[in-house]
C-alpha positions as a printed Julia matrix, in Angstrom:
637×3 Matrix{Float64}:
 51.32  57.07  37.34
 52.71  60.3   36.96
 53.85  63.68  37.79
 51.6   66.46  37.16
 52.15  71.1   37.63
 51.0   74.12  36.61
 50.48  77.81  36.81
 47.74  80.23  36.39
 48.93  83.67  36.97
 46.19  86.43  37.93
 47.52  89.51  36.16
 46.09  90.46  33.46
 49.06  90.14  30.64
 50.56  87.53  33.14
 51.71  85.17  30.62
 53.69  81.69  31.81
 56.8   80.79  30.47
 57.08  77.56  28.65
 61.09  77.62  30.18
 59.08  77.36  34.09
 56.66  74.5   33.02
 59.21  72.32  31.51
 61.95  73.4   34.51
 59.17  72.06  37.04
 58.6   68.97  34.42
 62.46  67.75  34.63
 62.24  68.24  38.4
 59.38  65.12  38.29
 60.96  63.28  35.83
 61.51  60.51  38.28
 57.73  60.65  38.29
 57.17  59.75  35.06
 60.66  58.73  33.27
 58.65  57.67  29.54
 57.4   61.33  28.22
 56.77  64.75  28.79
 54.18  66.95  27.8
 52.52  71.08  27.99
 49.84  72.79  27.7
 50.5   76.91  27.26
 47.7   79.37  26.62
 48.02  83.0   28.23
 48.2   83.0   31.85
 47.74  79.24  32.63
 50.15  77.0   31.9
 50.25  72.74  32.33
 52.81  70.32  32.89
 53.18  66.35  33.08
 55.37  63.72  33.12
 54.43  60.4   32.2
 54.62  56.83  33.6
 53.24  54.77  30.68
 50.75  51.85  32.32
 47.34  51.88  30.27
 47.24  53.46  26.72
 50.82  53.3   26.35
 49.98  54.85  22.4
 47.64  57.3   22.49
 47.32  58.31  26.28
 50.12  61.36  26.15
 48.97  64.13  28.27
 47.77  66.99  28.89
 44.33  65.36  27.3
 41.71  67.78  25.87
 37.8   67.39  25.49
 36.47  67.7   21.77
 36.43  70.97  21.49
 39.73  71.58  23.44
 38.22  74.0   25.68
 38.9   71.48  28.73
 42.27  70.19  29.17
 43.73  68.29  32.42
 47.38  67.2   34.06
 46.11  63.72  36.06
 48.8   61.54  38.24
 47.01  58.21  39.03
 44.93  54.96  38.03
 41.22  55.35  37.56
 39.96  51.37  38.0
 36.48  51.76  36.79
 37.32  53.68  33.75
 36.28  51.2   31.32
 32.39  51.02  32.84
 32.41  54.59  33.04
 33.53  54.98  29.48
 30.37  53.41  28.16
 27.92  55.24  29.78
 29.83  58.72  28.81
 30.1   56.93  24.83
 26.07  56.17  25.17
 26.1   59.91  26.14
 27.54  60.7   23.09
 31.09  61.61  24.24
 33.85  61.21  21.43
 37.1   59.61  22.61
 40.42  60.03  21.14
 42.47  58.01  23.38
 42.23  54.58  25.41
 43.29  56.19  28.17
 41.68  56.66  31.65
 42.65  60.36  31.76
 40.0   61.11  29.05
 37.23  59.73  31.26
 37.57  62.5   33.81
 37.63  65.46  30.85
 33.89  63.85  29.77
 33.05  63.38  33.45
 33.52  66.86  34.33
 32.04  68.26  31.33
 28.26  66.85  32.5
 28.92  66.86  36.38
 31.17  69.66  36.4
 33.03  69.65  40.11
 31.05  66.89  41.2
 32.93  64.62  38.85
 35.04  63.22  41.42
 32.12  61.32  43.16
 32.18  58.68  40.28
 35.82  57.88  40.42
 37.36  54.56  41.94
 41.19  55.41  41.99
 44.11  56.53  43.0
 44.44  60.49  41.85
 45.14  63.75  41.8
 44.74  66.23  38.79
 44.25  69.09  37.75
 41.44  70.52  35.09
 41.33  74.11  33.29
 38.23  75.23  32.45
 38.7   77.97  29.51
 35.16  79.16  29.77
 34.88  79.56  33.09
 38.66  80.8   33.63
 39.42  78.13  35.94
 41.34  75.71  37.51
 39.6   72.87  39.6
 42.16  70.51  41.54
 41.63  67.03  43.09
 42.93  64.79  45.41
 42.06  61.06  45.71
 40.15  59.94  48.7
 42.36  58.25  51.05
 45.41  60.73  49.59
 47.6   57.94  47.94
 48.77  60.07  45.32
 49.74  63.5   46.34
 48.9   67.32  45.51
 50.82  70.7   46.74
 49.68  74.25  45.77
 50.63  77.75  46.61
 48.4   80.51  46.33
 49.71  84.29  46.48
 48.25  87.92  45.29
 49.35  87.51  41.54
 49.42  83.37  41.18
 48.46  79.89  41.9
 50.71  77.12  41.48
 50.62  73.63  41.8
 52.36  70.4   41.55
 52.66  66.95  42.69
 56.02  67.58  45.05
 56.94  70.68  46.83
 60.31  70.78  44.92
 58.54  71.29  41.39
 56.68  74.62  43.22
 60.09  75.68  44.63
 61.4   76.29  40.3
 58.99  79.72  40.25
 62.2   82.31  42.13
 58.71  84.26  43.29
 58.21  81.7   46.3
 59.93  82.37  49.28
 61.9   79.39  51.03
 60.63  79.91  54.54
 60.4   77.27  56.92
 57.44  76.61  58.86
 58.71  76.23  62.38
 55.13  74.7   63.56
 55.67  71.86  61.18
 59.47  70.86  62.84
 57.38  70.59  66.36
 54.6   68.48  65.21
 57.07  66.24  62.62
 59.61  65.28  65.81
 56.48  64.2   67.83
 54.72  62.34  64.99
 57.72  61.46  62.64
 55.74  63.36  59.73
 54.25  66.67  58.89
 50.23  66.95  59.66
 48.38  68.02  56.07
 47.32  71.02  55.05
 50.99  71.76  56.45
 54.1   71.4   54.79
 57.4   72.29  56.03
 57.25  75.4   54.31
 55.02  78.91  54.6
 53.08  79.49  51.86
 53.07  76.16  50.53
 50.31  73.5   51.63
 48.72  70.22  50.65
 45.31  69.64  49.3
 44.09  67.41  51.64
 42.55  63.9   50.89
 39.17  63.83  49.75
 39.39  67.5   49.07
 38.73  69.76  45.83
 40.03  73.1   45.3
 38.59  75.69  42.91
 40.84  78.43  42.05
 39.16  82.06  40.15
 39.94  83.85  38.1
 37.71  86.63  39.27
 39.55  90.26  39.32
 37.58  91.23  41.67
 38.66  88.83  44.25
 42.19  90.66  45.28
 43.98  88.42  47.29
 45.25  85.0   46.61
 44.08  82.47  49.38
 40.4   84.17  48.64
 40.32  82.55  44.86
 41.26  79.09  46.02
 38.51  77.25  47.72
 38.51  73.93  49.35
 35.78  71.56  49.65
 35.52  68.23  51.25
 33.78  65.76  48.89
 33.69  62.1   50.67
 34.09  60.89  54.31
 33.87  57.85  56.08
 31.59  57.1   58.57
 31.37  53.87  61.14
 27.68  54.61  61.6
 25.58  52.18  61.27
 26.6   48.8   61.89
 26.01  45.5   60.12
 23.39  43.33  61.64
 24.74  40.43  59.17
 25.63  36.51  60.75
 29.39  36.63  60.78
 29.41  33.56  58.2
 27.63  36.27  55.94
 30.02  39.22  56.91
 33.0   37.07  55.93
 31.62  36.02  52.74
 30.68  39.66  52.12
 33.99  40.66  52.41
 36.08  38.24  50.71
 33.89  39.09  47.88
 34.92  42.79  47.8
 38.63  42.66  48.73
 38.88  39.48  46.13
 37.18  42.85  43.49
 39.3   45.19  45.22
 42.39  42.7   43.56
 40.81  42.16  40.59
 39.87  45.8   39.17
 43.75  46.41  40.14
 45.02  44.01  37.91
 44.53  46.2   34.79
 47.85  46.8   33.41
 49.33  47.09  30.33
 53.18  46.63  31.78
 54.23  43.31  33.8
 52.49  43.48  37.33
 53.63  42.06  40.41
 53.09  42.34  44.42
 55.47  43.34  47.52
 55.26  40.27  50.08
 56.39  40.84  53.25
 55.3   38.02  55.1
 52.62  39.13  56.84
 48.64  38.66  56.65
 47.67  41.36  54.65
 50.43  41.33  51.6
 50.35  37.54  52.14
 46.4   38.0   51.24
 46.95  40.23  48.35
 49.46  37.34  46.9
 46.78  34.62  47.28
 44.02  36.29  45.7
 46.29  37.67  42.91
 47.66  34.05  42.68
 43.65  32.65  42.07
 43.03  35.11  39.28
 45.44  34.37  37.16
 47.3   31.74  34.96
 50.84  32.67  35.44
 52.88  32.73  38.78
 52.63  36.12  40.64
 56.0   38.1   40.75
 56.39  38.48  44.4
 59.03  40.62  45.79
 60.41  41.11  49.39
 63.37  42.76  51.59
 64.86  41.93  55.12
 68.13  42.8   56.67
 71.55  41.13  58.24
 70.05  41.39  61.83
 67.86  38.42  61.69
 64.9   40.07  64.49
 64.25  42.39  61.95
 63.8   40.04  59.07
 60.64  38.81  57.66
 61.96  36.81  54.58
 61.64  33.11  56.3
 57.75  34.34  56.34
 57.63  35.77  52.68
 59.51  33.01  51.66
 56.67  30.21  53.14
 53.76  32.51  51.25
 55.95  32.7   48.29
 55.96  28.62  48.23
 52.57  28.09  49.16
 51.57  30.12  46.1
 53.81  29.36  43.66
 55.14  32.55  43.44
 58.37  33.72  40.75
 59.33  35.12  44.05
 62.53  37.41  44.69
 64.55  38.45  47.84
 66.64  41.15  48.74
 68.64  41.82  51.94
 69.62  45.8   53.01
 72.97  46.6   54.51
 73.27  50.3   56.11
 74.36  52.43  53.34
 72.25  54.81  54.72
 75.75  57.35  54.77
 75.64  57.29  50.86
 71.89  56.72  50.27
 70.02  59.31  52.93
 70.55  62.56  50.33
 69.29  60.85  47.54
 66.32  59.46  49.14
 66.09  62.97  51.61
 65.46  64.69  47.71
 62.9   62.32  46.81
 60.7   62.54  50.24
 60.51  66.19  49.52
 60.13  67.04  52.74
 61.2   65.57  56.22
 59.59  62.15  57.04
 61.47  60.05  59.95
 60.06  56.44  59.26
 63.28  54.43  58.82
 61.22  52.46  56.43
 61.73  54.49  53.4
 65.39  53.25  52.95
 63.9   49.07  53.0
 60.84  50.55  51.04
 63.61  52.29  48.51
 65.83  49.45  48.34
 62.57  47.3   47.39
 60.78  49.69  44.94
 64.23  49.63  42.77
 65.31  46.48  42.47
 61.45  45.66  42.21
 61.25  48.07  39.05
 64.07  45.4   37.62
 61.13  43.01  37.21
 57.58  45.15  36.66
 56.27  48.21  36.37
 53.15  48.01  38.92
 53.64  46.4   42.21
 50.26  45.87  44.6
 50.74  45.83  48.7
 48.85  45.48  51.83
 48.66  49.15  52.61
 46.04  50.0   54.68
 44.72  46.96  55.96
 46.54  47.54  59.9
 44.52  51.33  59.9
 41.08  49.4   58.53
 40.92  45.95  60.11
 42.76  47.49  63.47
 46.06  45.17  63.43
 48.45  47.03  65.56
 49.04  45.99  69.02
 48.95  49.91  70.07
 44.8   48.93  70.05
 45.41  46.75  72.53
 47.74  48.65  74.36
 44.87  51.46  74.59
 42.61  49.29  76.52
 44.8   48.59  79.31
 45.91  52.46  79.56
 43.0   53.44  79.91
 42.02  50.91  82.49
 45.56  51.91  83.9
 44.04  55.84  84.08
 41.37  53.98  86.5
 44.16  53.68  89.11
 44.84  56.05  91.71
 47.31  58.2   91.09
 49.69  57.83  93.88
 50.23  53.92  92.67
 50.59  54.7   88.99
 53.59  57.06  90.22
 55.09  55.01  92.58
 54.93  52.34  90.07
 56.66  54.24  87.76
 59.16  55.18  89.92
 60.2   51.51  91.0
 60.08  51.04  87.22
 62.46  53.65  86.66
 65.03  52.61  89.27
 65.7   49.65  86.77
 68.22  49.99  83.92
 66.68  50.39  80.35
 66.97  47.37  78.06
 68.11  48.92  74.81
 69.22  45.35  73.17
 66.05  43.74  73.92
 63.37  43.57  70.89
 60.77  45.64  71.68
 58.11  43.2   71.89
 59.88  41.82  74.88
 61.1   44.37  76.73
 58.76  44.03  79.47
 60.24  47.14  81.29
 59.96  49.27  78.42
 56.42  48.22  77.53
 55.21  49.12  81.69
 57.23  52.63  81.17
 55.03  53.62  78.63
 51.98  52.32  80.05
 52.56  54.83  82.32
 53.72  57.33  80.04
 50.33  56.99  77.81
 48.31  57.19  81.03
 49.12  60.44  80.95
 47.87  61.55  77.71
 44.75  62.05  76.56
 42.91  58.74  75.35
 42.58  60.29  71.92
 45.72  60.98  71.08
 46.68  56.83  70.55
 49.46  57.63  67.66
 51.08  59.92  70.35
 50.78  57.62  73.4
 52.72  54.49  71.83
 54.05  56.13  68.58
 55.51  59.72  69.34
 58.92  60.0   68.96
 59.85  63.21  71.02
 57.34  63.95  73.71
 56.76  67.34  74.55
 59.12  67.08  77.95
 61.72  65.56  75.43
 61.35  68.37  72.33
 61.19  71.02  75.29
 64.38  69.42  76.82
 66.22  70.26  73.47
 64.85  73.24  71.77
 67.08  76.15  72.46
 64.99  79.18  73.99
 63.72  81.26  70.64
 62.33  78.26  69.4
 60.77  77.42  72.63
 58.8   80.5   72.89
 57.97  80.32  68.77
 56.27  77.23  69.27
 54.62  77.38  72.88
 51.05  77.41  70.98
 51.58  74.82  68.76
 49.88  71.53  69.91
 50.33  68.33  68.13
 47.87  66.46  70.48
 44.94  68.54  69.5
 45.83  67.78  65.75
 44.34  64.5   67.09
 42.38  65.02  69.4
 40.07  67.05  66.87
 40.4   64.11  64.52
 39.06  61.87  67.3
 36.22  64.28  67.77
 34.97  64.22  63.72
 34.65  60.83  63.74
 31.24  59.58  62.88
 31.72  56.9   65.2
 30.73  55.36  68.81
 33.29  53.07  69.67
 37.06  53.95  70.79
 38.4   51.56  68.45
 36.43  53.26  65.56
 37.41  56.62  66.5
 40.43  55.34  66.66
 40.83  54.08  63.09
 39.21  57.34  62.03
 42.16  59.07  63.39
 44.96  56.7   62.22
 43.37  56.42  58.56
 42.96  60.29  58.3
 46.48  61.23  59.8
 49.04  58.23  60.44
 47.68  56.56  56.75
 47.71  59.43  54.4
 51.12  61.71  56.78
 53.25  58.93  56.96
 52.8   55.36  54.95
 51.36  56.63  52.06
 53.74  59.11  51.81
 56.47  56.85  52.46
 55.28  54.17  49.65
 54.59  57.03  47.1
 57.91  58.93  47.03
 60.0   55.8   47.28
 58.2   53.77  44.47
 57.94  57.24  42.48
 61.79  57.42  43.18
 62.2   54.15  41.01
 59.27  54.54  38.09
 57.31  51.91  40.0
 53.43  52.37  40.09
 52.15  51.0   43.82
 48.8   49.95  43.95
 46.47  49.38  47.25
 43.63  47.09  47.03
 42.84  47.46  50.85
 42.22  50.77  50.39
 39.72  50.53  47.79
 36.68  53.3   49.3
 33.57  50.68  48.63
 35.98  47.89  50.7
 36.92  50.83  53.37
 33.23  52.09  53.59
 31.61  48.32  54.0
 34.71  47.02  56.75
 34.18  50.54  58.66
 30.42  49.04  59.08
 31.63  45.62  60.53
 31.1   45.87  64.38
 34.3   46.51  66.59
 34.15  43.43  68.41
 34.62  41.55  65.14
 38.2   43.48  64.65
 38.95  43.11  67.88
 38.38  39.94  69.97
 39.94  39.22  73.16
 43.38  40.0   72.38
 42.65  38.81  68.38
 43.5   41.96  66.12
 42.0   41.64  62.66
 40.01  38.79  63.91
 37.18  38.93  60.72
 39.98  39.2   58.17
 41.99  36.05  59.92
 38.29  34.59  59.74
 38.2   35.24  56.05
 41.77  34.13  54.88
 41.88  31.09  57.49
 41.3   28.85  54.55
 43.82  30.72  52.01
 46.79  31.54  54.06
 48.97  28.95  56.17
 48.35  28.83  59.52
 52.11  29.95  60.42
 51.26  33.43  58.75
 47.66  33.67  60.32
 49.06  32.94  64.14
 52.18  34.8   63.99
 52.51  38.5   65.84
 53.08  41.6   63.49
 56.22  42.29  63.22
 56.0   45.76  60.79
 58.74  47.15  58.34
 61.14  47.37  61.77
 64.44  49.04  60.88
 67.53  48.68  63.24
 68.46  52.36  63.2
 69.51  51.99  67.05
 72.02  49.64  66.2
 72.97  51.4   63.0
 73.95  54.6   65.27
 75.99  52.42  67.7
 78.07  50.79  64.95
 77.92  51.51  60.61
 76.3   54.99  61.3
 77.54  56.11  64.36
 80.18  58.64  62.63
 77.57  60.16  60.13
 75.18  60.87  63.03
 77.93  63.24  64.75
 79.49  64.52  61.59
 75.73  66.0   60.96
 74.98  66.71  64.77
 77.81  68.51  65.63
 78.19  70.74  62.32
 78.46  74.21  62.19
 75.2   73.99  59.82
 73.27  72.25  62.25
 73.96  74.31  65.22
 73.63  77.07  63.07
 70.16  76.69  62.45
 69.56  77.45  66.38
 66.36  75.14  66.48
 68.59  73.43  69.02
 70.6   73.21  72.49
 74.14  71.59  71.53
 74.17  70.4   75.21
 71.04  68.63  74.68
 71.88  67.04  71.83
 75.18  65.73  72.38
 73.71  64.16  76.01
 71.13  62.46  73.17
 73.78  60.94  70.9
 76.19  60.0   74.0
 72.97  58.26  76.32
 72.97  56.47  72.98
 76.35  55.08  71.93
 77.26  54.11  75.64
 73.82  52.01  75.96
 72.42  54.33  78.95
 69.21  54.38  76.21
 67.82  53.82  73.01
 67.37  57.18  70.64
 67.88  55.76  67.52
 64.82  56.94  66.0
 64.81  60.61  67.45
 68.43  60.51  66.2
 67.23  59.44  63.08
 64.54  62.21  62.78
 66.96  64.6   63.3
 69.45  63.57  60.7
 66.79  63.58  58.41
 65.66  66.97  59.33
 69.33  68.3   58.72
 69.44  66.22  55.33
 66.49  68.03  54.22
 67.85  71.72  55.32
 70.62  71.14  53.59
 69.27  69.89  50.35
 66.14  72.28  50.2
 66.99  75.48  51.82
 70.78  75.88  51.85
């Protein structure tokens, strides 16, 4: 796992300086903490920095082919590198190095751009071609690791955080106003955006093959994108289900086992729940030493999942380790507000920090249950979809006057949000009046539009009266090689709320700490076979992830198998009441803040006060505002 840059300047005599490469290195240090290395020739230049996992001797980077014509930056874990080795040895490829990097040089030397279609990973790299004068990027499938580029008249540059592209003084630091709309409804920024013009992010599944061509004058014309892999739903198993849930304990149990390759101690985050509790147990089968499990909760005992973790950690005879978070958010926000790069609201980055760094303590590599909620359909929102849209069958004059009884009654804001029956039949009606394929906006926005209108002073109103964050999603909905909702659905959540927000999330904190984070769930063979598993075995009745209970009913105790998800919850709303409730105004009411004029002070001090007196709960738009100021301050000021 590391961090990976370059440059390739057009001009003709447009050499790169070695000073830029190695500035843009140090900023991704925290990337890869063990070495640094360069590539300079002319007008292209190379940087990485290296977290040493496999080949800890002989893997240093940038790698070359044998004639050093072909030399790549790569940031990830290849898992079939060893199979793929042999065949490119039996091809009569010479190998330097043990390392997986070296694989991909071969690769692309007999498939050329089609190289990526034989790797099983995690990546995102970066090849230069020096007899074709070119530069070929790519990005993983399911984005876990990620890749930014800029592409003007006179260069292309790349890296694997905006912050690294932000060392070359020739890039302006413009913010892209579209972005702030669609991150306060969605809590991240939709890709190719970024929070800044000019700057965008090659998008999962994606290659990008920059010329060199004079002829070709302006920048965006040499860099072309192509999408190499998508998944499709289409058709379905017509297996027993005895044989389905064979068939897929078989490839998540491979899924584990090709990411056990390590040459640094290995462990697993355990929250609790069914699908890191899964990961644990298979881990715990393949091996003869105790799994190193590691997990985080908080003071406010709702909130807390470590009673769980700690039952899974005992049933599998884990070398398990807790830690508890207190809100030091005050003192920890800028830190972690550098290392998400750009603004991301979850709350769960500061638990996610807090774990990736004391987890690095222990191990180097850390696997999770990433992915399986967006592939096995295990939020309650899927649910929650059914009966809206049944709701949407009503007539309209009851839905309102429903709502408007509803209303009369004072909001709960102490009650956990799985009980607060009110709060649940407010936005029943709320999603009711959204469009059906927008889920992630019906149950999960965190400013509607009435709500980001309600604060936006008047410029920004106008700037962004075109931009539409439901269509984002809507579209998504519509690509979907799929029949059912539910599928569509999924399609949505794994190609927006998966690779905007959690991956993200997992990537920069774990990064933050040297910590390698590996997803067996999202393994493409396991996501391609479970997206052909019909809908009615994800969701039964009111059973989410009903075939993957099936499958680990005999390997997980029935305590974590029956009990509700609970999710990396954060208690932000209480935070702002109480530990936090002085940062959140210092910030709010600046000069800086107000400065900005992306906001009505009147509107935002009604926010924070319907807060602290308990007339409502905005911790989290609260929170996505901070964070937005945080950023500002850090990145553009």
């Amino acid at each position: 796992m590391c961090g990976i840059c370059g440059v390739l300047n057009f001009e003709k005599d447009g050499s790169v300086s070695s000073s830029l490469i190695s500035e843009m290195c140090q900023v991704l240090r925290h990337r890869g903490p063990d070495d640094q290395g360069m590539y300079l020739k002319g007008a292209v230049g190379l940087g990485h920095r290296r977290l040493s996992i496999i080949d800890l001797e002989t893997g240093k980077q940038p790698i070359h082919n044998e004639n050093k014509t072909i030399w790549i930056v790569f940031n990830g874990e290849i898992y079939n590198f060893l199979e793929l080795r042999e065949e490119l040895k039996k091809k009569g490829h010479r190998f330097y190095t043990d390392s997986d990097t070296e694989v991909i040089v071969h690769l692309y030397e007999d498939l050329g751009e089609d190289c990526v279609q034989k790797l099983n990973g995690m990546f995102a790299f970066a090849i230069w071609d020096e007899a074709k004068r070119r530069l070929f990027l790519a990005r993983d499938r399911l984005g876990k690791k990620p890749l930014y580029y800029s592409c003007a008249k006179d260069f292309f540059i790349f890296a694997s955080e905006i912050k690294a592209i932000l060392c070359d003084k020739r890039l302006r630091r413009e913010v892209n106003l579209e972005a702030i709309g669609h991150y306060l409804s969605l809590q991240y920024i939709p890709e190719p955006q970024t929070i800044l013009k000019g700057v965008a992010s090659l998008l999962p599944a994606h290659t990008l093959t920059v010329e060199t061509c004079p002829r070709l004058r302006s920048g965006n014309g040499r860099a072309k994108p192509n999408r190499y892999w998508d998944i499709s739903f289409i058709p379905k198993l017509t297996l027993p289900k005895k044989e389905v849930v064979r068939e897929l304990r078989d490839r998540i149990l491979e899924a584990v086992r090709s990411r056990l390759i390590s040459d640094v101690p290995l462990g697993a985050f355990l929250s609790g729940g069914i699908d890191s509790s899964l990961i644990v147990g298979l881990m715990a089968g393949l091996g003869n030493r105790p799994v190193k499990t590691f997990s985080i909760g908080f003071g406010e005992e709702r909130y807390s999942e470590l009673r769980y973790a700690k039952k899974v950690a005992d049933h599998f005879k884990t070398d398990h380790h807790e830690f508890v978070v207190e809100p030091r958010a005050a003192e920890m926000l800028p830190e972690i507000v550098w290392f998400l790069d750009q603004p991301l609201a979850d709350p769960a980055v500061l638990p996610t920090y807090y774990l990736a760094k004391l987890t690095r303590e222990h191990v180097t590599v850390a696997l999770n249950g990433d992915g399986g909620d967006e592939t096995f359909a295990g939020y309650q929102r899927y649910l929650a979809d059914r009966m809206a849209n049944l709701y949407q069958l009503m007539p309209f004059f009851l839905r309102n006057s429903l709502s408007y009884l509803i209303n009369l009654l004072p909001a709960s804001v102490n009650t956990p949000e799985e009980r607060d029956i009110l709060g649940a039949l407010r936005r029943l009606h709320q999603a009711a009046l959204m469009p059906k394929e927008a889920s992630l906006l019906r149950w999960g926005s965190y400013f509607s539009q009435e709500m980001k209108e309600a604060i936006y002073s008047d410029w920004l109103k106008k700037e962004l009266a075109q931009a539409d964050t439901c269509q984002i999603l809507i579209d998504s909905f519509k690509q979907a090689k799929a029949r059912s909702f539910l599928d569509k659905t999924l399609y949505v959540d794994e190609h927006n709320y998966l690779s905007g927000d959690l991956l993200p999330k997992v990537d920069r904190m774990s990064m933050a700490c040297g910590l390698e984070a590996r997803s067996p769930f999202l393994d493409y063979r396991l996501m391609e076979f479970v997206a052909k598993i019909p809908s009615g075995l994800k969701v039964r009745g009111l059973s989410l992830k009903y075939i993957l209970k099936r499958m680990a009913a005999d390997l997980l105790p029935k305590e974590i198998l029956s009990r509700p998800k609970q999710g990396f919850g954060v208690p932000v709303g209480a935070w702002f009441r109480g530990e936090l409730k002085e940062m959140a105004g210092d910030y709010l009411f600046s000069s800086s803040f107000q400065g900005r004029g992306y906001f009505e002070k009147k509107a935002i001090e009604k926010l924070l006060d319907e807060h602290q007196k308990g007339r409502a709960n905005h911790g989290k738009r609260i929170w996505a505002l901070l964070i937005l100021e945080l950023w500002h301050r850090r990145f553009v000021d």
